[in-house]
Each structure stands twice: as C-alpha cells, then as structure tokens.
C-alpha positions as CSV (number, residue, x, y, z in Angstrom):
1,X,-121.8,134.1,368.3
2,X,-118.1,134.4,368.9
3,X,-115.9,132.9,366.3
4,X,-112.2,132.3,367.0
5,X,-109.7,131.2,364.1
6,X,-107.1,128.2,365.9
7,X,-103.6,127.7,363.6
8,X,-102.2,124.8,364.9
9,X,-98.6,124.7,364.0
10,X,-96.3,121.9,364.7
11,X,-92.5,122.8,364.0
12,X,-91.4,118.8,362.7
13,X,-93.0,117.8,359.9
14,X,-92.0,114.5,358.8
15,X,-92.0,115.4,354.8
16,X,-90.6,118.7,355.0
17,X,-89.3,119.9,358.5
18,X,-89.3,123.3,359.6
19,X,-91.8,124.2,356.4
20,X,-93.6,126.7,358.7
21,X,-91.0,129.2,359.0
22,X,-89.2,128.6,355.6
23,X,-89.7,132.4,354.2
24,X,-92.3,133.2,351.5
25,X,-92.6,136.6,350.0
26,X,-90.4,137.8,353.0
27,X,-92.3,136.4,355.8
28,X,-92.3,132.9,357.6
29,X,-95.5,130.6,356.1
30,X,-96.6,130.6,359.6
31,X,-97.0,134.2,359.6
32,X,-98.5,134.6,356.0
33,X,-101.4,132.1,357.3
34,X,-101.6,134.4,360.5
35,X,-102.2,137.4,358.4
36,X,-104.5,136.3,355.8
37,X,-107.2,135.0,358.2
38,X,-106.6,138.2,360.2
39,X,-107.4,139.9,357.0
40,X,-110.9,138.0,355.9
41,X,-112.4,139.8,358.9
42,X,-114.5,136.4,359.9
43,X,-112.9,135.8,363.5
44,X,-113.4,137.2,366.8
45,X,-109.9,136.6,367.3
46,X,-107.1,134.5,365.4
47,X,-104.4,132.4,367.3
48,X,-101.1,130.7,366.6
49,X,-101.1,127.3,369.1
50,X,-97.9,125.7,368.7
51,X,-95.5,123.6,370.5
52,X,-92.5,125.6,369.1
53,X,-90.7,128.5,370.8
54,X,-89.6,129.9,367.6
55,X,-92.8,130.2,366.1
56,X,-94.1,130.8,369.5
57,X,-91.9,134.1,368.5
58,X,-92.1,134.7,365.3
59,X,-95.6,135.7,365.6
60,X,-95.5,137.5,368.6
61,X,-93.1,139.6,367.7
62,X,-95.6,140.3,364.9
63,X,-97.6,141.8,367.7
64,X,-99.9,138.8,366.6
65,X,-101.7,136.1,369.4
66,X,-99.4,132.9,369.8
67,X,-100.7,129.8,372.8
68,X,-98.0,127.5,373.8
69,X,-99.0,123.9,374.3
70,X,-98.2,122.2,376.9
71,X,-98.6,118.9,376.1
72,X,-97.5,116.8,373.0
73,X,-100.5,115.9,370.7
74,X,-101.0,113.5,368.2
75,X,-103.6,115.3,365.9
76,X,-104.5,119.4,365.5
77,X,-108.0,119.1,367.3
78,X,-106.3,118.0,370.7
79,X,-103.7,121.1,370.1
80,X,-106.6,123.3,369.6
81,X,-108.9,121.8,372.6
82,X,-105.9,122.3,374.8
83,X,-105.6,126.0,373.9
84,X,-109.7,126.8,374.0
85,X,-110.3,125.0,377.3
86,X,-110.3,128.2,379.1
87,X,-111.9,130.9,376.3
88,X,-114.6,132.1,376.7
89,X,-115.6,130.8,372.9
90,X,-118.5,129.4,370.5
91,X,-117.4,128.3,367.3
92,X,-114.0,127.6,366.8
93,X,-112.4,127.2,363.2
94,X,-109.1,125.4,362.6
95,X,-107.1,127.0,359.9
96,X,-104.6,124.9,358.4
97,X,-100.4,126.8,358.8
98,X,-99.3,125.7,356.0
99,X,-102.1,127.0,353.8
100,X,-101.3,130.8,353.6
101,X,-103.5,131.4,350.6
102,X,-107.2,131.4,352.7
103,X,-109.7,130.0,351.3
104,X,-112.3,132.9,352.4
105,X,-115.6,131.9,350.7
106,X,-115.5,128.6,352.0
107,X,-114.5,129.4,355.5
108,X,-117.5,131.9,355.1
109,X,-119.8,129.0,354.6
110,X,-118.6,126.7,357.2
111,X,-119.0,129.9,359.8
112,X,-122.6,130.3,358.5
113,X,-123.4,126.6,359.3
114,X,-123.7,127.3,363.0
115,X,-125.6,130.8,362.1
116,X,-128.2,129.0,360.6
117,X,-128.7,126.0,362.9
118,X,-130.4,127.7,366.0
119,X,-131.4,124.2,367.4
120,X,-127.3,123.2,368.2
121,X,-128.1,120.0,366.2
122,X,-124.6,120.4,364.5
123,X,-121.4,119.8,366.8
124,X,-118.9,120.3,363.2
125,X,-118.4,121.3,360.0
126,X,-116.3,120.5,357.5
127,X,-115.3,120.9,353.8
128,X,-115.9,118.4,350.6
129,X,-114.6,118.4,347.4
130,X,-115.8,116.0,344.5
131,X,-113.7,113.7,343.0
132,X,-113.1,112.2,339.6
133,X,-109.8,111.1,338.2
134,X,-110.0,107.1,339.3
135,X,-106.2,107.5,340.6
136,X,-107.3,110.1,343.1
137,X,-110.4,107.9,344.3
138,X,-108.4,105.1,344.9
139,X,-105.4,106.7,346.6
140,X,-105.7,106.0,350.6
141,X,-104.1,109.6,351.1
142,X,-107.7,110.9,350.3
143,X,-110.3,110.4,353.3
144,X,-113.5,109.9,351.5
145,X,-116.7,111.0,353.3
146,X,-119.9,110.3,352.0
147,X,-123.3,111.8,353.7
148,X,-126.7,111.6,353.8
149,X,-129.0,113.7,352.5
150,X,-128.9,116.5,354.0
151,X,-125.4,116.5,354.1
152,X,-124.4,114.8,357.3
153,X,-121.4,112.8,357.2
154,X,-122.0,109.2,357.3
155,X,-118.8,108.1,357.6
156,X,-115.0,108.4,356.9
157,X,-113.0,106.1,355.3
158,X,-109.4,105.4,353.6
159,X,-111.3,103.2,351.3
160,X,-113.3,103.9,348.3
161,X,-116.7,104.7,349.5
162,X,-119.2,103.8,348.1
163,X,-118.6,100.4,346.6
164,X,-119.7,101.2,342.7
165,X,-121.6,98.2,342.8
166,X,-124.7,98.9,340.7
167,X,-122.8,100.7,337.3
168,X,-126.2,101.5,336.0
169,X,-126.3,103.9,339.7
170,X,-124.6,107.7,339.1
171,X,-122.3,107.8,342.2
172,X,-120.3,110.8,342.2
173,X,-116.5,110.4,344.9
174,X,-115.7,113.2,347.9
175,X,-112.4,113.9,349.2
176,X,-112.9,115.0,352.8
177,X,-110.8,119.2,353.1
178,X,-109.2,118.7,356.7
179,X,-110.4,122.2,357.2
180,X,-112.9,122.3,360.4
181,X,-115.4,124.1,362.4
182,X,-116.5,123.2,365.9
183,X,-118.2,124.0,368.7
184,X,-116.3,124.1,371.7
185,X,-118.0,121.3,373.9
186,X,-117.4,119.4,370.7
187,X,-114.0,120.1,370.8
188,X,-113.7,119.4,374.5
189,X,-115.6,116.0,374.1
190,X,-112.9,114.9,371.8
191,X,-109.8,115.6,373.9
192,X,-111.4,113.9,376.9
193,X,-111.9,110.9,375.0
194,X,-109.0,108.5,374.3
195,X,-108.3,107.2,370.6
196,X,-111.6,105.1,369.2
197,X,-111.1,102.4,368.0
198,X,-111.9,103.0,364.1
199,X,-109.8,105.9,364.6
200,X,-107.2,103.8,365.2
201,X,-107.8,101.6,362.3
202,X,-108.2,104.1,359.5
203,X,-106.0,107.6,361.2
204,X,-108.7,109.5,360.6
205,X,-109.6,111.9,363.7
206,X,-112.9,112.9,362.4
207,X,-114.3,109.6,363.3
208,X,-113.5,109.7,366.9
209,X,-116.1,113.1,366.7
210,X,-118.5,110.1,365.0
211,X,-117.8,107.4,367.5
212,X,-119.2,109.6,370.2
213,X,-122.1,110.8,368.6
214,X,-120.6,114.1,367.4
215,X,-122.6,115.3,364.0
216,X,-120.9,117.0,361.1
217,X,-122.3,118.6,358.6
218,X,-120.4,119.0,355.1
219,X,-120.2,121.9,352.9
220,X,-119.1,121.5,349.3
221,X,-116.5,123.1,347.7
222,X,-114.7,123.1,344.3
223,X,-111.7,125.3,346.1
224,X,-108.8,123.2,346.4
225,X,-106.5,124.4,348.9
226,X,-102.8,125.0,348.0
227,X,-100.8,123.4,351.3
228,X,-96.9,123.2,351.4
229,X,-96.1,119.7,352.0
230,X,-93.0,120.1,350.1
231,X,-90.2,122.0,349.1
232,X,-91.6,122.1,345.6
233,X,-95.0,123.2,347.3
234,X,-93.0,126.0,348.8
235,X,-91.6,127.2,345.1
236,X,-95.4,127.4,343.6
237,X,-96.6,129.6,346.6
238,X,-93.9,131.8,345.6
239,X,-94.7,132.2,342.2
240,X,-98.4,132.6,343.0
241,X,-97.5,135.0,345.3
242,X,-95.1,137.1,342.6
243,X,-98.2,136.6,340.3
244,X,-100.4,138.2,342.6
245,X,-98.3,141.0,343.2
C-alpha cells in the first residue's frame, strides 16, 4: 500500500497571515511540519502543495518535495485532489502546516485503518476527540461527529449532536480533528463534485464525502493537536519547542 503525506499550505490566512513562514526554532512552521512527518517514517513520500511561490521555495530549497496548485480552492481536500490526480498513490494523508508538532501515534492509527480493511469498505478516516466542558460542546467552531457503532460517521454538524434529550441516557460529545486519510478515488470523487448542499449550510467539507456516499471511519484520540492560529499560538510552540530541547 503506498501512503503519501499531502501539506496543504495556503500563504493568507485570515486570523493570522503569513503564519506559515513566521520562523520557529530557526525554521519557517511550514518547514518544521515538513520535517516532522518526514521524520515519523509513515509515508511513501511527503509533499508541500501550496498556492504560494515563497513557500513553493522555502521548502525546496530544503531539498524537500513542494506541488504548485494551479487553481484557487476553497478547502485543503480540493488542493490535495488537485496535486494527486496524476500519482501513482493509495492512501493519502492530509497533514495539517500549521501543526509542526506531529501527532505520530494517531496518524499511525488512521494509516492502519486502510491496512486492516481488505474489502475497500472505507473511502476515509479521520480523528475524534471527546468532549466535556459544556462551553466547548456548544461552541459552533467545534464540528461534532457522532457515529455508529462501529465507528462510522453518521453525520457532521455545527450543532450539538446528539440532542441530550433523555438525561437518564449517558451521552458522551466528539469534536471532529480535521486531520484525514483518504483513498484516492475518494479524493478524486470529491473535487469532481461541486459544493453539496449541506455543505453549504454547515462549512463542513467532510459532509460533501457523506452526501455522495463516501464512508468514514473515526479513530479516537485524547491527543489534542497544538495548531498556530495565532500569534500567541506561535509564542507557545516556541516555548514547547525550547522545552523540548
């Protein structure tokens, strides 16, 4: 089974612009994410895709493996379709660029997913992480999933999900890690289909993958990723970085 690691990394971000090549220990972020999933030793290959000649750069010059896009894209799985169209690939994984501290053990278990199912019933995976403080269940910046039992999502939603109707009912909350696995026709599928339409409603991609009959299976977690949204973000990697040092 091949297994490729995709990086998509967008340049503009709206909350903190330019995060990707703000420098961290020495390095850009985007190249710190480059070489820590070079250095789990899970992938085939590991690529940079991007829309930005500068990062387009940075990593090259790295000697590292940088795609161009050539189109703009709303969300990371049409960057990364664009990019595998033409590899010769079987499971891709999409690491996230601004998440230089890899979370190995879970991207272990998401790999393993497609080593175990030998009948292809599984077009994703993707990570889940329980919930419990009431403000995080509420907040609409945390796509819940819930699944069945066997741990196929259901569905995605903004919302809280489930509705705790029943108190007497244990009902335990899962935040949906954007952090994804896919086969490639999967991936393909979902370029070549335009924008569902409770995609649309919720800004969710992993639902279009559901409106067309793409299954995804959920691994747990309890790891919770360290991203750099913002500047403040940035100042805690260091620090974890000096720490681990």
């Amino acid at each position: 089974m091949n297994t490729i690691a995709m990086i998509p990394a967008r340049y503009k971000a709206s909350r903190f612009p330019g995060k990707l090549m703000k420098i961290l220990g020495g390095k850009p972020v985007i190249l710190r994410t480059y070489e820590a999933a070079l250095n789990t030793n899970l992938f085939d290959e590991v690529y940079v895709v991007t829309d930005s000649d500068v990062i387009y750069k940075t990593i090259v010059d790295a000697n590292g493996k940088a795609i161009m896009s050539k189109k703009e894209h709303e969300c990371g799985s049409d960057r990364i379709a664009e990019a595998v169209e033409n590899l010769e690939v079987d499971v891709v994984v999409n690491v996230q660029g601004d998440e230089p501290f890899i979370d190995t053990e879970s991207l272990t278990k998401l790999i393993q997913v497609f080593k175990d199912d030998k009948v292809h019933a599984v077009d994703l995976a993707s990570l889940k992480v329980q919930m419990t403080a009431i403000e995080e269940i509420e907040n609409p910046n945390n796509v819940k999933v819930i699944t069945d039992v066997n741990n196929m999502a259901i569905y995605f939603s903004r919302s809280v999900i489930p509705f705790h109707r029943d108190k007497e009912v244990d009902v335990k909350y899962y935040k949906h890690k954007g952090v994804y696995a896919f086969r490639k026709q999967a991936l393909i599928d979902f370029y070549n289909t335009p924008i569902t339409p409770l995609e649309a409603a919720e800004k969710i991609e992993a639902i279009r993958y559901q409106e067309i009959g793409k299954k995804i299976k959920m691994v747990e977690t309890t790891v919770e990723s360290i991203g750099i949204d913002t500047p403040e973000d940035l100042e805690k990697a260091i620090n974890i970085l000096k720490d681990n040092e």
